[in-house]
Every structure is written in structure tokens, then in C-alpha cells.
N, C-alpha and C positions, 0 to 999 in steps of 0.2 A: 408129762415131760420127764419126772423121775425114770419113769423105766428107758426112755431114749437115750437120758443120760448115761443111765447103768450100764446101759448095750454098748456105748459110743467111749465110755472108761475102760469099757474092758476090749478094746479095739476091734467090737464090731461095726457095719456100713449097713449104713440105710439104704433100703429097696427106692427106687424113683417116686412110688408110692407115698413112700412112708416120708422124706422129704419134703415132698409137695405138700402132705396134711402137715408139719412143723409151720411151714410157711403160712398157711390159713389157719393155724392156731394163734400164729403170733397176730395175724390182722382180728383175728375175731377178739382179742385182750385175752386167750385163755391161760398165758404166763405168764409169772410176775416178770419186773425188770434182773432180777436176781438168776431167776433162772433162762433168761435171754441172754443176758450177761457170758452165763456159764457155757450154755450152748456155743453161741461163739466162740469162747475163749478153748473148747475141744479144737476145733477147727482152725486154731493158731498155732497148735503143736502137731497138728496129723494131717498125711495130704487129703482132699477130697478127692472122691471117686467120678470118674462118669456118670453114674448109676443117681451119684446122689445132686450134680450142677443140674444136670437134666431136670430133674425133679424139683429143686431150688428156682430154675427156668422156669419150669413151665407154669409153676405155683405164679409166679410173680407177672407174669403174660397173661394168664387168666384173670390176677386182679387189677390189673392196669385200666387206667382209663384211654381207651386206643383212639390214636388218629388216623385217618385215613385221607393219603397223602400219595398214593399209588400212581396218581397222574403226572406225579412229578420225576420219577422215576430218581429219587433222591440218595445219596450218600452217607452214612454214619462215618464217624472217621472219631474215633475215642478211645483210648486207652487205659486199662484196667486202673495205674496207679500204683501208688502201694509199692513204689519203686526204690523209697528212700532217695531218690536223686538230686531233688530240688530244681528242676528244670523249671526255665518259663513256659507259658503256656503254647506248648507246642501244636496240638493236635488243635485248639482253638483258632490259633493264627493259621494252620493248614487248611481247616473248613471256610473262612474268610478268602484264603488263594484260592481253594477247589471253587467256590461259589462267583469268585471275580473271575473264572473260567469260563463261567457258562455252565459249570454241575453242579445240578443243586444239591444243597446238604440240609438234612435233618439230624443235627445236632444234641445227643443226647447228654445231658452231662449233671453237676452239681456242684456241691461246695464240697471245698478239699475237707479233706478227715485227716490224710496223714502227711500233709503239703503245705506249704505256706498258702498258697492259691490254688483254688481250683477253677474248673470253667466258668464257671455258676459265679466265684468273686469276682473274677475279672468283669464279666459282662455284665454283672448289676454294679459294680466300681465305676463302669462307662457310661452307663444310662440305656441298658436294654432292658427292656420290658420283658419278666415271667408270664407265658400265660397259656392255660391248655384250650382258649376258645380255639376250636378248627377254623375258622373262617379268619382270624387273627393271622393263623401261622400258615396257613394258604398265600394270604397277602403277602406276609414276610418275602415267600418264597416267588410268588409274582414278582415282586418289586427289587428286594434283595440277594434271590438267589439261594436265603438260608434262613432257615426257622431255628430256635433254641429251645429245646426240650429239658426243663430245668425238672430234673427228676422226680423228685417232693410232689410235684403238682399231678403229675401224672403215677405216682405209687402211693396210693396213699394206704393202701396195706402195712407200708413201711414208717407208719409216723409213730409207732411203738422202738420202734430200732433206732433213729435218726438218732436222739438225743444219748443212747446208749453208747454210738457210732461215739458220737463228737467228744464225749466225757472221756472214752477209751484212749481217742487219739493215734488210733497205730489201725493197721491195714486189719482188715476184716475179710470173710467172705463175700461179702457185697461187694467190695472192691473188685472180686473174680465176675460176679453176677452184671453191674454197671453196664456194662459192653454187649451183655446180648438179652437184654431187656427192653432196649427201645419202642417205645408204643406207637411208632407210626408202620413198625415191621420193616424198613428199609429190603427194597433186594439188592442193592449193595453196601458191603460192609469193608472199611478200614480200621482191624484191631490192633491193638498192644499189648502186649502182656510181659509181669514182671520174671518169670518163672521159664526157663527148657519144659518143663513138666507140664506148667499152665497151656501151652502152647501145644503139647498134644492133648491135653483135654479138650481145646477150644478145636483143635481140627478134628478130634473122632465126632463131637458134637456139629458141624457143621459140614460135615461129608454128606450127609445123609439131608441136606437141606438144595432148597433149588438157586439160595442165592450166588453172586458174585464177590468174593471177598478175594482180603489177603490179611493174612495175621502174624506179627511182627514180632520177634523179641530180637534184641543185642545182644550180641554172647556177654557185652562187659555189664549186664543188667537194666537197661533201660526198658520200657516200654513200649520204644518207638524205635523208626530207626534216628540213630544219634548221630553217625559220622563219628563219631568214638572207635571205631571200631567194624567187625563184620556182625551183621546180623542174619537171622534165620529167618525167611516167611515162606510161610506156605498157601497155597491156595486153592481154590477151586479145581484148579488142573495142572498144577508142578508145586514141587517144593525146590528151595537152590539156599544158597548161601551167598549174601549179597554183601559187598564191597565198596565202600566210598567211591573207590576209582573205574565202577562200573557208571558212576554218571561221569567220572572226569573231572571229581571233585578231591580235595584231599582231605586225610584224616585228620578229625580236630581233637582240642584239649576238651577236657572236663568243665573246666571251668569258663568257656567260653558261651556255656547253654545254662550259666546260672542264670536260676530266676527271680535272687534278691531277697531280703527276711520279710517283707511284709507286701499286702493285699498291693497298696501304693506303689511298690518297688515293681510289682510283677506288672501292673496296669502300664506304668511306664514305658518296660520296658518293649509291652506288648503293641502299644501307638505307635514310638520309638521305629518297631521292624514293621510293623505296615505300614507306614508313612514313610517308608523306603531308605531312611537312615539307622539302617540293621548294619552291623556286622559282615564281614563276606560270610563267616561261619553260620552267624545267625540266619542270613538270609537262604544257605545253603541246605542249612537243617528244614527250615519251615518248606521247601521247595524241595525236596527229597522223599521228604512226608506226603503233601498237597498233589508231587507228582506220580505218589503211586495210587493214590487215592483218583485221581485223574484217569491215569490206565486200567484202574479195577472196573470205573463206570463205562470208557468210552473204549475199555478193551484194546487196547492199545499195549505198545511196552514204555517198560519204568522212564528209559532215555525218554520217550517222545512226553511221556506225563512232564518229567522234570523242565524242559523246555517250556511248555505251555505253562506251568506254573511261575517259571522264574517273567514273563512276559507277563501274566496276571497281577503280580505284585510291583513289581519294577515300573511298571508304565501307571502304576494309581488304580486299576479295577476292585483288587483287594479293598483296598480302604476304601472307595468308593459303594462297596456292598457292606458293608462295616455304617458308613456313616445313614444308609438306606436304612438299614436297620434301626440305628438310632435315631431316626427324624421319626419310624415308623412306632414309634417306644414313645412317643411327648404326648 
């Protein structure tokens, strides 16, 4: 690790290679927590490369414990993070509308690091069940629509970092990594990303892949689209710049998508909009999201995703795969 270090002070980049063995060094214990620590904390001041997410990837794919879930022809729909915003759990409550749709979602997510809430709190706050039995989250997804892919369980490479993560407090690399790790391989994918920059890293790395995505960032910073504002997403076959009043919705405040100080407040708030006494804004945002996430799977446009999600949630199906889940958790 010393000499990575050296190389990575003095602003040089790690080959795909050479990233990928960091990765299996840190799962094999061959670094202390000091120098895990440090390794990260380079990569808080310097952008990372292509050269070296790729390699970070594919190190972490390799050590996954993978599901296969390919008959389901299911949805990721996660966002990096690491946004500073304090949102509720938006992309959470989206995979609940994608899933009361009729598309199923494989749900990859964790406990927040730099957020009050992350997926992983809300949904064990509620009473879902973690678990990487395959015949478990096949069920989910028979029954519910959507399985939860609580990260930890299936990276366990990463149980040298986790506690490093949480002491830190503030966005990491893993935060970029999060979103294209998923162990069940989804071939369609709904990202987020906090960064312009992150956003071309996530599209040169997913150009050259067979899936069906769209990857999203707000010019005003968020991860998702926010209705804040225009966002950028690019996809599988166009890039555009997207607009509130391209659904025919209007632009919201900041503080209309807080998500509250504590575990409790986000859980609330996240019942709250799937039990259909949301906000117009709230329910706008989570169906803006849900509706592109809809058009990525069933290839459709953003207008017709959005429609079909706002009837997902509004008429009870959302919560209804929500509470499917949770009977399937006792």
C-alpha cells in the first residue's frame, strides 16, 4: 500500500489492474484501518479516473456474493448519494411505485454514511427483512414486485471499510461504487449521481455495457431528478436536458423534499407519501423518479412512465407492495 500511496501523492492513476488488486487486498485484511483510511481520504481531494471506477467495479463484482434474478427482468433505481442534501428517501419510495406498477425492482441499497437515512434505515425502521437467501428475494419479487439488496450482505469484501465508512461520516468512493455493484446484475438500471463529472464517468463506463439505463444528475446538485430545477440524464441512446414542465409539473423549493433529522422522521415521512398523503411536490418528485425508471424498463417515454406511476401510488398499489413486503419480513 505504501508505494500506491506514493504514486497517488504525487498525482499519479491507477491502471484498472492495479485498482482491482487494492480492492482484494483490502478484502484479503492485507491493510491496516490507517492505511484504508488514507487510501480513501486521497480520493476525497482528486477526481477518480475511468481507468480506476472500472477496476474498483469490477474488483467488487467479482467478490460479490451474486443473485440471479434474470427471469425477473428487474430494475435498479439507486442513487450514488453523497449529495449533501438531506432528502427523504426518494429513490426508495420510487422502487415501491416502479414495483406497484407491475416492474419489478432489485433494490440495491444500505445504511446512510453521509445522510441522516439511508435505504437500508428506513426499511429495517419498517420491518423488512435483510437477506441474501435467493429463494427469499425471488419470493419477495413474486409476491411484492421488489426484493431489497441490503449491501453488507452481499459485499462482504467490504466489512474491512464499512466501519471506516461510518467513523468518517462524509461521502467516500463507495458512494460513486454503490450504484453499479448490484449482485443480482439488473439489465436495467435507474442512477443518480452527485457530480457533472460523476455523470460522465457513469456514461463512458456504461456505453460499452448491453444494459438499459438512464443516469441522472440536477444541475442544482441533487442525485436524482428533484424538480428543483433542470437535470441532465443520459442514456442508453440520447442524452437531453430535462425540465419540470416536461411532465407538466412545476418547479419546487428545496425544502419541500426535506427528509427530517432523524431515522424516525425520514420513516414517517416515507409512510406518510405512500399512503398517499404526500405533498403535491412530494408526490411529484417520487413519480418523476418511479416514471423514468418505468420508461427505462418498459421503454416507453418519461410523460407515459410518469402517468403510470402517479396511478401506481395514488390508487394504494405502491403501499400495497410495500406492505407485501413487510408481511413477507415476519
Amino acid at each position: 500500500m505504501k508505494d500506491v500511496l506514493n504514486r497517488l501523492i504525487n498525482h499519479e492513476t491507477l491502471s484498472s489492474e492495479e485498482a482491482k488488486q487494492v480492492i482484494f487486498n483490502i478484502s484479503n485484511d492485507i491493510y491496516n484501518p490507517s492505511q484504508i483510511t488514507c487510501f480513501l481520504s486521497v480520493f476525497m481531494m482528486r477526481s477518480i479516473t475511468v481507468k480506476e471506477l472500472k477496476g474498483f467495479r469490477d474488483a467488487l463484482l467479482e467478490l460479490c456474493i451474486p443473485i440471479d434474478l434474470s427471469n425477473f427482468n428487474a430494475i435498479d433505481i439507486v442513487g450514488t448519494g453523497g449529495d449533501g442534501k438531506n432528502t427523504f428517501n426518494i429513490s426508495t419510495l420510487s422502487s415501491f411505485i416502479t414495483a406497484g406498477a407491475g416492474v419489478n425492482v432489485s433494490k440495491h441499497g444500505n445504511y446512510g454514511v453521509s445522510s441522516t437515512s439511508g435505504s437500508s434505515n428506513v426499511m429495517e425502521h419498517l420491518g423488512v427483512k435483510f437477506s441474501n437467501n435467493q429463494d427469499f428475494l425471488k419470493r419477495c419479487l413474486d409476491n411484492a414486485g421488489i426484493c431489497i439488496l441490503h449491501a453488507p450482505l452481499f459485499h462482504p469484501a467490504m466489512k474491512n471499510v464499512a466501519p471506516i465508512r461510518k467513523e468518517l461520516g462524509i461521502k467516500t468512493f463507495f458512494n460513486i461504487l454503490g450504484p453499479l455493484v448490484n449482485p443480482s446484475f439488473p439489465k436495467n438500471q435507474l442512477l443518480g449521481v452527485f457530480s457533472l463529472e460523476l455523470l460522465r464517468l457513469y456514461s463512458f463506463l456504461y456505453q460499452n455495457t448491453d444494459k438499459n439505463y438512464n443516469i441522472v444528475y440536477a444541475l442544482d446538485g441533487y442525485d436524482e431528478i428533484s424538480l428543483t430545477g433542470k437535470a441532465k440524464i443520459i442514456s442508453n441512446h440520447s442524452e437531453k436536458l430535462f425540465s419540470p414542465e416536461d411532465l407538466g409539473v412545476t418547479k419546487i423549493k428545496q425544502e419541500s423534499i426535506f427528509g427530517g433529522n432523524t431515522i424516525k422522521d425520514a420513516a414517517k415521512i416515507f409512510v406518510d407519501i405512500i399512503s398517499g398523503k404526500g405533498t403535491e411536490a412530494q408526490n411529484n418528485v417520487v413519480c418523476a423518479n418511479a416514471g423514468l425508471a418505468i420508461a427505462t424498463t418498459k421503454q416507453i417515454n418519461h410523460k407515459q412512465g410518469f402517468e403510470i406511476a402517479k396511478e401506481s401510488l395514488l390508487s394504494g398499489k405502491a403501499k400495497t407492495s410495500l406492505d407485501k413486503l413487510i408481511e413477507l419480513s415476519k
